[in-house]
C-alpha positions, 0 to 999 in steps of 0.5 A, spaced: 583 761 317 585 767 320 584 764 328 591 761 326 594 768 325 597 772 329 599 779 328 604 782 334 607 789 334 612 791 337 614 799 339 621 798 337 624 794 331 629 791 335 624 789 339 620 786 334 627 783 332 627 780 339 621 777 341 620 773 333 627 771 336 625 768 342 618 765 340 622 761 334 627 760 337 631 763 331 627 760 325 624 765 322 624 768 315 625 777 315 623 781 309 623 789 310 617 794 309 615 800 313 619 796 319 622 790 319 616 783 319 619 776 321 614 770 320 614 763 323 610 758 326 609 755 332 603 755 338 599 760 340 594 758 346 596 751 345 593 752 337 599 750 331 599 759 328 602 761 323 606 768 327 607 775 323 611 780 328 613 787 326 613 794 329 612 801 329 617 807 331 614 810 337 607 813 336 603 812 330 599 818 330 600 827 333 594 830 335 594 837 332 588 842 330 585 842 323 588 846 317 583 852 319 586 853 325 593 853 322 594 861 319 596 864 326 594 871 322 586 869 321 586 865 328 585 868 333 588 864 340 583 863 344 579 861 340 583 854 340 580 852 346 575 850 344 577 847 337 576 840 335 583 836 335 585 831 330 590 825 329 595 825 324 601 821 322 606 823 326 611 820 321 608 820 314 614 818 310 615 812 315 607 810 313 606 805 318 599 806 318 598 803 311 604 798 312 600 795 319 594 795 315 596 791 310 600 787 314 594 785 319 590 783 313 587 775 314 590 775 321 585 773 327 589 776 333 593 781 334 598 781 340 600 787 342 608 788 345 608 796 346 612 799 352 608 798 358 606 804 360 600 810 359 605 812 353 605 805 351 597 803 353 595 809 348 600 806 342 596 800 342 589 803 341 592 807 335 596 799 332 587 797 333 585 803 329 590 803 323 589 795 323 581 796 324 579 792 329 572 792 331 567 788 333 564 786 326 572 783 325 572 778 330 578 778 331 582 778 338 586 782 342 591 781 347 596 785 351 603 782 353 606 785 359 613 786 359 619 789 363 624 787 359 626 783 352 630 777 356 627 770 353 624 769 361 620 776 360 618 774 353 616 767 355 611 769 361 608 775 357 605 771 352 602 767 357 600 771 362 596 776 356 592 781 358 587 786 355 589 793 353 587 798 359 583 803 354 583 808 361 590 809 360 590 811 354 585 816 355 589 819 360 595 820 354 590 823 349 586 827 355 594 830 356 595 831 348 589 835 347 590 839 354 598 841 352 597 842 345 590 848 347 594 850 352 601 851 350 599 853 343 594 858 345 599 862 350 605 860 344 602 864 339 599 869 343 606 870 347 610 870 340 606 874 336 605 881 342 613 881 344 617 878 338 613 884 334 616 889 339 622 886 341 629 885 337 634 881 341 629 875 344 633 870 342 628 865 342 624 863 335 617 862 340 616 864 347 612 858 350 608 857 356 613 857 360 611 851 365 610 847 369 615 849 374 616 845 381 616 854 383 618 860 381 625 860 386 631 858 381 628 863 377 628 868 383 635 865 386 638 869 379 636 875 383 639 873 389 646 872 386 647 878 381 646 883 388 649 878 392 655 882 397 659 877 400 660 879 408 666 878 411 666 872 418 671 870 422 673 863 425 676 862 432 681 854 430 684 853 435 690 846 434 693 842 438 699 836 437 697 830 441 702 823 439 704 826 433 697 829 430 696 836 430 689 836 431 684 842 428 678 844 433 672 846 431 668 851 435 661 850 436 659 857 435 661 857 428 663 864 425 662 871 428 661 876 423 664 882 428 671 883 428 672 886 434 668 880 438 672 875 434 678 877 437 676 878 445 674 871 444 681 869 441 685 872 447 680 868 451 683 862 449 690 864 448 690 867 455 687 860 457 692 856 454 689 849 456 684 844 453 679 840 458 676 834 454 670 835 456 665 829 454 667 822 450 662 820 446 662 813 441 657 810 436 656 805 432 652 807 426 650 805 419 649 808 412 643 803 408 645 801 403 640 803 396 633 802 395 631 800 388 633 804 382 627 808 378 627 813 373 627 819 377 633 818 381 637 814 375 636 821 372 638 825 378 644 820 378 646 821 371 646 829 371 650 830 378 655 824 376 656 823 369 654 829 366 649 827 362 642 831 361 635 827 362 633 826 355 640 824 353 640 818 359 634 816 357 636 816 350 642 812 352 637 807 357 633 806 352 637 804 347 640 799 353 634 796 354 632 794 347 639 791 347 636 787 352 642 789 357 637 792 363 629 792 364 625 798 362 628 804 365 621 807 365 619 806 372 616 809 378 618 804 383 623 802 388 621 795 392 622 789 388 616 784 386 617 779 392 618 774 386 624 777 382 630 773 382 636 776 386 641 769 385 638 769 377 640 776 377 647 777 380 648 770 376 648 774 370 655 777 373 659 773 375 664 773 370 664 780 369 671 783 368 669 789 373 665 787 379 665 779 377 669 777 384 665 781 387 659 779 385 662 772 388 664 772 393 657 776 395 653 770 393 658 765 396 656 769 403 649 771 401 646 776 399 642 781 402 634 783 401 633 789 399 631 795 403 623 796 402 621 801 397 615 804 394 610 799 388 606 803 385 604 797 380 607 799 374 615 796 373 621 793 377 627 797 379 631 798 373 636 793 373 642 790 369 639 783 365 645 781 363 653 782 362 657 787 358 663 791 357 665 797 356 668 794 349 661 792 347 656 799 349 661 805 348 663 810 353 657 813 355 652 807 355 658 804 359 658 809 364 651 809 364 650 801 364 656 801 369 652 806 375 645 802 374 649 794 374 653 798 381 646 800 384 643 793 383 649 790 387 649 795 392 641 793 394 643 788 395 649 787 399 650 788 407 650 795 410 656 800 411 657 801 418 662 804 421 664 808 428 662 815 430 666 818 436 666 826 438 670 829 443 669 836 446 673 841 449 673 847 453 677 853 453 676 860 456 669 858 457 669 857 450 666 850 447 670 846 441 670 840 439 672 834 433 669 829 430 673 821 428 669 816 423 673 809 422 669 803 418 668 796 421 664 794 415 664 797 408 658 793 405 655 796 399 660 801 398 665 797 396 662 797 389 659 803 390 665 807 394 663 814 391 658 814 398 664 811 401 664 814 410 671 818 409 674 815 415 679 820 419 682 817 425 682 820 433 687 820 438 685 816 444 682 821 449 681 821 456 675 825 460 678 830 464 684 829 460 688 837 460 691 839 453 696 844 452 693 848 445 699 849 441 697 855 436 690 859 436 687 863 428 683 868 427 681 864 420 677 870 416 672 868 410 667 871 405 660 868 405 658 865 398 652 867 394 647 861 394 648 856 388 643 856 382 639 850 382 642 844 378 638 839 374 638 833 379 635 838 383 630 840 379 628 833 378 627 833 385 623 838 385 619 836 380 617 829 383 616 832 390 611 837 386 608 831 383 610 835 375 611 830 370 612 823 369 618 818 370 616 819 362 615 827 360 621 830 366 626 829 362 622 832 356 620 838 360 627 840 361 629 839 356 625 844 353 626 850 357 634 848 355 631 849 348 626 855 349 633 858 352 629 860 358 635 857 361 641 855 359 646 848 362 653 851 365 659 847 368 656 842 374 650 842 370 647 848 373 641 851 371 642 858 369 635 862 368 637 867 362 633 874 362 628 871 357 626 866 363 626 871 369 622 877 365 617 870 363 616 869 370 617 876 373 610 877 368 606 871 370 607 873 378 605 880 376 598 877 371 597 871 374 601 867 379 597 860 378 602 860 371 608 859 375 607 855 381 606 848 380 599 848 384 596 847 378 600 843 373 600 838 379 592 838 379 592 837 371 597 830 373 592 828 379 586 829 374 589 824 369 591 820 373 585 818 375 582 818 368 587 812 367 584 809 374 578 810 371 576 813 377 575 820 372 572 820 365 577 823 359 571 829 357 571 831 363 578 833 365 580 835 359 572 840 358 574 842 365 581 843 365 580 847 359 575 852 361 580 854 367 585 855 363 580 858 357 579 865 363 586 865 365 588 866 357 582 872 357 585 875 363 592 875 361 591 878 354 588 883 358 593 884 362 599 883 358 601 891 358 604 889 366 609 884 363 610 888 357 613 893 362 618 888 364 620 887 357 621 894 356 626 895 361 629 889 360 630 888 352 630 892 345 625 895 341 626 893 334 628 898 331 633 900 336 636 892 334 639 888 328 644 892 322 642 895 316 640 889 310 635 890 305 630 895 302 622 894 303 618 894 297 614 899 299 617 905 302 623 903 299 627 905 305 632 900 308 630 894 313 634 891 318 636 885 319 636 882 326 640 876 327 637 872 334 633 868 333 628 868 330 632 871 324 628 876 320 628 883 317 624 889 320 622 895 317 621 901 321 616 905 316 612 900 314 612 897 322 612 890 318 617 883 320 619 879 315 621 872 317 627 869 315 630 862 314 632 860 320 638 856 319 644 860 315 647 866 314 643 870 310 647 877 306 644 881 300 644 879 292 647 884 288 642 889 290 637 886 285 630 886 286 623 881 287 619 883 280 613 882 283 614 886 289 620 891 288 623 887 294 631 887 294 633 879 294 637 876 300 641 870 299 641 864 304 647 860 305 645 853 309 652 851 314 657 846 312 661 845 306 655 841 302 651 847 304 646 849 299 645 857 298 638 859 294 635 866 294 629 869 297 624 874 296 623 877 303 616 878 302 615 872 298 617 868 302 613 870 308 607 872 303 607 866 297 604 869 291 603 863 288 596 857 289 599 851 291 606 853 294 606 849 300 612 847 302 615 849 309 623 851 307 627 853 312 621 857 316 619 856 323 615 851 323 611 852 329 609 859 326 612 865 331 608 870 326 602 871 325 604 872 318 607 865 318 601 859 316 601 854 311 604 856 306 610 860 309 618 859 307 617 861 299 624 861 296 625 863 290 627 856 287 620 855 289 618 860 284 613 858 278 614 866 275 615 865 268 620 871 267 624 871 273 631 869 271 631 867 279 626 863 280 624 856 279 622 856 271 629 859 270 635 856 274 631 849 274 635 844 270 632 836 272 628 832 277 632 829 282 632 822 283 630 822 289 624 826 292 619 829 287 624 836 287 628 839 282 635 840 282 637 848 280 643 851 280 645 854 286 647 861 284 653 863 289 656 857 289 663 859 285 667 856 283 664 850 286 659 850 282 653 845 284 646 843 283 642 842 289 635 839 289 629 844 293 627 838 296 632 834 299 639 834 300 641 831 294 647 835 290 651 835 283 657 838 284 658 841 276 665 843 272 670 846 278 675 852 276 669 855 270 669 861 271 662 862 269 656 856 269 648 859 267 641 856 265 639 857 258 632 857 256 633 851 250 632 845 253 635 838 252 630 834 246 634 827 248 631 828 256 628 835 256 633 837 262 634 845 261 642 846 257 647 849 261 652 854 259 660 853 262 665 858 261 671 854 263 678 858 265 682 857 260 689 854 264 684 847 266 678 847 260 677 840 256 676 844 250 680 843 243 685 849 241 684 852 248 676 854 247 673 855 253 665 856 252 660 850 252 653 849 252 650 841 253 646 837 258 649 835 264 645 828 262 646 826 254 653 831 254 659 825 254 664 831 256 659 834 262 657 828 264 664 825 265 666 832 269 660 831 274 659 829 281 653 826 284 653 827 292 647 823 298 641 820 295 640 815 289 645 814 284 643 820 278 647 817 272 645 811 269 649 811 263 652 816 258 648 818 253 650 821 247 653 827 246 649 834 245 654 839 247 657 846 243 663 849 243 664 855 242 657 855 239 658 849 235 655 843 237 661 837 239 662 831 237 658 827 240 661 819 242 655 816 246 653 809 245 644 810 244 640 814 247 636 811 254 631 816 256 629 815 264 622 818 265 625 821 272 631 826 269 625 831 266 622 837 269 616 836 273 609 839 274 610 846 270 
């Protein structure tokens, strides 16, 4: 029956791994399919169940708009704000929709163990609409709630399960559809106007450039290029009292005016004698750390460790589905008044590190937490259980490391430690010092880089007179203020309310990528001239795009569409129609930023070096090397994009047949790079119905000639006569993908084939001197016969011959001199013998011929 069947999904494989463990006790059979499925029996509600627990890798689906509103040429922007989104696998080659489907078939409940957060809320709707659960199946659903992989957590989750919260999952899908019009729409604008114009962008796509806490980091960079330093100077006086020398600070800090800073100098000197003026002495206390979330574990990891945000949640992720701390995503810093303190420190006792510590904190009792904020979502994120550095690997260690110190930090006793303050008087001038000494270290014993930095006073009495021993004139230069830092900037974000303890990382991350700005030592921010010239623009058009007023507002509306308190249409039909009139009026005033680019980048045909001649008016194009990689000519007023990895050099001045176009040759990076040639004009513009197949382009489209159907090599090519394409330098399938391996034409005297699908390659004879496609073809396995040309010194050949011709699948010598590399194994077996020497056919020693059906050309 299917009430006796339980389907679970998990987000992760190894969470499914971990709670089929947990809930079988380690009795489970496992079989592989799109994810791992573990089945086992056991109670369910207190019913025997057969269980089947498997997984997905992240979202299901992407939200992206139909094929009509692909092509950036025949689309016009705005009319994507109006345009009805789908949902799409996100990981078609996974297919883990039809793997849920067919998995869930005859199982009456599902159970679903998704990341407990809107992210994960919304995962689960998707799981529901690829299983296909409805009301007419009858089948139940149920929400575990977890923070972390422990078998306590696990346990308690299944039985305390929920329904799925489909407000919160609006709320994602209400983002999703605004971040995708929105961005694209000013995406594709942005890109289309200034990379047609500009050479030296140095950036593929030219975004949207928000959300920012403010535009200040980006006007900080002004700020420091005009920086002057000014000088100031410093009276210090010094004095030797039981054998410390001493150093005053003054209380009017520093002068700026040399003149005044010296009649204040003779002042003292002239006065010689200090008088203790005033004692003071308290007692302090340094609190320890509230709860650790997300954001500050961010802030930590980027100003200590050095990590940025997206690669410490990276790491935090992956410690978490080890099961070594709880959910990193969190937004709360007070301990649910349940949570095991003893249970949690237990877990540590014997580690090697904090260990004795951790004992001798238990055995005098630990400390309650200082109140933090809940805002209901999950705990602090905690270590659960113990490790070393042996086990996880530097950077998780250190990263696991700071959130085990933190934990035990909360709950050990405050630091307190005695402030004293001594001020002195001389020739009417007032100084002063400042002694720190610790009575009690508490939490920064194990937490020592917040340590009080303890200086010592000599005993002082009030009253008391002091010879001064020397006075300086100290002279200094004021600095320019520093660029903003990433933990920084994560603070701003959170006291702006932009982003979530999920998408802040991600955010980041994407201004590094967009080269809007770039990561310097101290992981400082530095706006580049793209960034500032972006946002120098949207304060000249409309200043709302680059102040964080309204990404705040679009968080605050989705926030109540996941507490059900808005509905997901109308945010997102409301948000969009804003956005829709700022869109119209920044088209119209685009020329106000278009002077600042002007003055600020090159035009393009002022950019790149001389490459190639242009088909149609067979004058010369440049190409330009930043990104986006492509050739521009100046006559025609036309940009041909190009692969955007590789180098990219002229083929022999040899040109396209079907446009005149000289053809370029793309050298891929690495030593197993493959090399193809390309038409520039056939590869922006593919003359051929049905090729689809994105190779080396951009792949968000930065061209409004760049739509589906961009990125046409040559050994794409179906034309019948080109002795470059496709028909011609094509040899087999490959064994791995739906490609076809074809002989790269530059790669001597390596010679190879490459798959123009995949990253398959066979390396060919080395040292010939020459290795070609012929157009007879194999009657064995119809593979196309290749033409070697050995070096005389090295060939295999009899009497010193060097030419042969044969099937690198059915010819024993040139099978035997081939090399597969990556993928599946290529060659079965040998087969018999086709080859020519020198134009006669050899000899042949194979044992029977045996045909796979995948070693012939396809779909010719």
């Amino acid at each position: 029956m299917a009430s006796n069947k339980v389907f679970m999904v998990a987000e992760k494989p190894s969470i499914a791994l971990s709670i089929a463990s947990v809930l079988s006790h380690g009795q489970m059979s496992t079989r592989r399919g799109s994810t791992e499925v573990h089945e086992f029996e056991g109670k369910f509600l207190g019913v025997h169940v057969h269980f089947k627990v498997t997984s997905v890798i992240g979202h299901v689906f992407s939200v992206d708009f139909p094929e009509k509103y692909q092509n950036w040429t025949l689309t016009d922007p705005l009319d994507l704000f109006q345009a009805p989104v789908l949902k799409t696998e996100a990981n078609p080659k996974a297919h883990i929709r039809r793997h849920l489907s067919q998995e869930a078939r005859g199982y009456g409940n599902l159970v679903l163990w998704l990341d407990c957060d809107r992210e994960g809320e919304n995962i689960c709707f998707e799981v529901i609409e690829c299983i296909g659960h409805s009301n007419e199946t009858r089948r139940k659903i149920y929400r575990a709630r977890f923070s972390s992989v422990t078998e306590k957590d696990i346990l308690k989750a299944m039985d305390n399960l929920v329904e799925p919260n489909k407000d919160e999952a609006l709320s994602v899908d209400a983002r999703q559809e605004i971040d995708l019009k929105v961005g694209v729409a000013f995406t594709r604008f942005q890109t289309h106007f200034f990379q047609g114009k500009y050479g030296n962008l140095d950036a593929r796509v030219i975004s949207l450039l928000w959300p920012l806490p403010n535009s200040d980091p980006w006007i900080l960079r002004t700020a420091i290029n005009t920086f002057k330093p000014e000088k100031f100077w410093v009276v210090r006086p010094y004095i030797i009292q039981k054998g410390y020398e001493l150093q005053l600070e003054w209380e009017r800090n520093k002068l700026f005016d040399f003149d005044v800073a010296v009649m204040f100098q003779k002042l003292v000197m002239e006065d010689g004698m200090l008088v203790v003026t005033e004692i003071v002495e308290k007692q302090e206390s340094k609190s320890r750390p509230s709860g650790l979330n997300t954001v500050n574990l961010l802030k930590v990891a980027s100003s200590a460790l050095g990590f940025g945000p997206q690669m410490a949640m990276q790491v935090a992720e992956r410690l978490y589905t080890q099961g070594f701390i709880s959910y990193p995503r969190t937004e709360s810093t007070a301990y649910p008044s349940s949570f095991d303190f003893r249970g949690t420190l237990g877990a540590q006792v014997n580690n090697p590190t904090w260990g004795d510590y951790v004992q001798r904190l238990l055995a005098d009792g630990y400390q309650k937490p200082r109140s933090g904020t809940d805002v209901g979502d999950h705990p602090p994120v905690t270590p659960l259980r113990s490790a070393t550095e042996d086990m996880l690997g530097n950077d998780a260690w250190r990263l696991y490391d700071y959130i085990c110190k933190h934990f035990i930090g909360t709950v050990s006793p405050d630091c307190k430690y005695v402030r004293t303050k001594v001020d002195f008087s001389i020739g009417g001038e007032s100084f002063h010092c400042v002694g720190q000494r610790v009575l009690v270290k508490g939490f920064t014993s194990i937490m020592p880089w917040l340590a009080i930095n303890e200086k010592n006073l000599p005993q002082f009495t009030k009253g008391e007179k002091l010879e001064v021993s020397t006075v300086d004139l100290h002279e200094g230069l004021t600095s320019p203020p520093d660029y903003l830092s990433e933990s920084e900037l994560i603070s701003l974000m959170e006291k702006n309310g932009i982003g979530t303890d999920a998408s802040i990382s991600v955010h980041i991350n994407n201004i590094c990528e967009r080269n809007y700005v770039q990561v310097q030592a101290g992981r400082k921010l530095v706006p580049t001239a793209l960034g500032i010239t972006l946002i120098r623009g949207y304060q000249c058009i409309d200043p709302d795009l680059c102040l964080p007023d309204i990404r705040s507002f679009i968080e605050q509306q989705i926030t109540l569409v996941a507490k059900g308190q808005a509905d997901h249409f109308r945010v997102v039909q409301h948000v969009l129609q804003q956005f829709m009139q700022k869109y119209s009026y920044f088209v119209k005033q685009i020329e106000n930023m278009d002077a600042l680019f002007e003055a600020q980048f090159s035009p393009l045909a002022d950019s790149g070096r001389v490459l190639s001649k242009c088909g149609k008016c067979l004058r010369y194009m440049k190409h330009i090397s930043s990104q986006p990689s492509r050739l521009y000519c100046n006559t025609c007023e036309e940009v041909y994009y190009l692969p955007q990895k590789g180098s990219i050099k002229l083929y022999k001045e040899i040109t396209c047949p079907l446009d005149n176009f000289e053809l370029l040759i793309c050298s891929m990076p690495g030593p197993d790079g493959k090399s193809f040639s390309l038409c520039p004009y056939c590869y922006n513009s593919p003359p051929f119905e049905g090729i689809d197949t994105l190779f080396g382009a951009v792949k968000s489209g930065p061209s409004g000639k760049l739509g589906k159907g961009a990125g046409m090599p040559c050994f794409l090519c179906p034309h019948p006569t080109c002795r470059h394409s496709l028909i011609a330098q094509g040899v087999c399938a490959c064994p791995d993908c739906s490609g076809t391996l074809v002989l790269d034409p530059v790669s001597a005297p390596k010679w190879r084939l490459c798959c123009n699908m995949c990253n398959f390659l066979v390396f060919l004879p080395q040292g010939a001197h020459q290795i070609s496609t012929t157009r007879e073809r194999c009657p064995e396995c119809d593979s196309t016969i290749l033409e070697v040309d050995f070096n005389k010194k090295t060939t295999p050949l009899e009497n010193g011959e060097t030419l042969y011709t044969g099937c690198i699948l059915c010819d024993e010598l040139l099978h035997s001199l081939v090399e597969m590399k990556y993928g599946k194994s290529f060659f079965g077996s040998r087969g018999r013998g086709r080859g020519r020497r020198g134009g006669h056919r050899g000899r042949g020693r194979g044992t029977g011929k045996k045909v796979d059906p995948r070693m012939s050309f396809r779909d010719f």
